[in-house]
N, C-alpha and C positions, 0 to 999 in steps of 0.2 A: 565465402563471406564470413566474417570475424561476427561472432556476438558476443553483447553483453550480458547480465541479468536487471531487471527492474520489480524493484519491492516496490508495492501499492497496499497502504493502510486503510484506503478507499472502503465502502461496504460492496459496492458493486464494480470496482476495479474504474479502468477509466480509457475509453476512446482515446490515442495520441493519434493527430494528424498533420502530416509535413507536407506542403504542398498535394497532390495527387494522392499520398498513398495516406494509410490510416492502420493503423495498431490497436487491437484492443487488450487490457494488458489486466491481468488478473489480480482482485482485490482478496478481502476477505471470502468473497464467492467462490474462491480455490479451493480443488480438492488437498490442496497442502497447504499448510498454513504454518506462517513460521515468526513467534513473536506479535501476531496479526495482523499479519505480512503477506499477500499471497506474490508467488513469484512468478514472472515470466520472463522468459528468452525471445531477443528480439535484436534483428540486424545494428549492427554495433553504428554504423554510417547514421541510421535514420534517429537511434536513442539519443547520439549525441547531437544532433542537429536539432530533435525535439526542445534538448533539456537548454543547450544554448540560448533559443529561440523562448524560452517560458519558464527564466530563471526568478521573474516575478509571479507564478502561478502561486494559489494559495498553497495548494496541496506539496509545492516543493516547499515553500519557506517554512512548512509547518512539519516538514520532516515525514510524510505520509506519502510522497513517491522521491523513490531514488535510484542512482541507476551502478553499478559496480559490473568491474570485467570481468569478474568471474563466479562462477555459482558461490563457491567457498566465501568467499569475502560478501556477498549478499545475503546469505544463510546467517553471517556472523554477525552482520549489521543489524539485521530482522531482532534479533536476539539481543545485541546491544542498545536497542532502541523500540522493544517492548513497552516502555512505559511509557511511549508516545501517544497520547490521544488524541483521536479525531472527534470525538466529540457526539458519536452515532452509538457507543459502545450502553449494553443493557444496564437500567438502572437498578441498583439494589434496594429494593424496596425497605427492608430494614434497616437500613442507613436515609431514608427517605419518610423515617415514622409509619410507615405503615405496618399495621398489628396481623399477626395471624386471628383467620376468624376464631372464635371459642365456640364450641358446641354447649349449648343448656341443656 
């Protein structure tokens, strides 16, 4: 059976399900993390029938899952689209005005 790779910018990755079966596909909850990407492998028949099927989903048109045939080219993707936000990512408090405490 042929697989793909699919990048999920997700925090907690995300459930895919096609008829009967179901996928859960790895977010930033990855123990690898790529770009803030987590990757997973997954039957190439059921990804592309997924991604057909939920070409209006938020998380595709927003750049935060995507699917490439092979690790190399999803590694590279992850990497060229680093500066995708999903919108869940920590806030910097100093860019947010908030001050370190002072000791008196």
């Amino acid at each position: 059976m042929a697989q793909v790779t699919i990048g999920c910018k997700l925090p907690h990755g995300l459930q895919l399900v096609v008829e009967d079966k179901s996928v859960n596909v790895f977010g930033q909850n990855s123990t690898e993390i790529i770009g803030g990407y987590g990757l997973t492998k997954v039957d190439q028949e059921f990804a592309e029938k997924w991604f057909k099927d939920n070409t209006d989903h938020p998380a595709v048109k927003n750049k935060l899952l995507y699917i490439e045939k092979s690790s190399d080219k999803a590694r590279d993707k992850a990497k060229d689209q680093e500066s995708v936000k999903s919108g869940t990512e920590a806030l910097d408090p100093k860019a947010n005005g908030v001050e370190e405490a002072k000791d008196e």
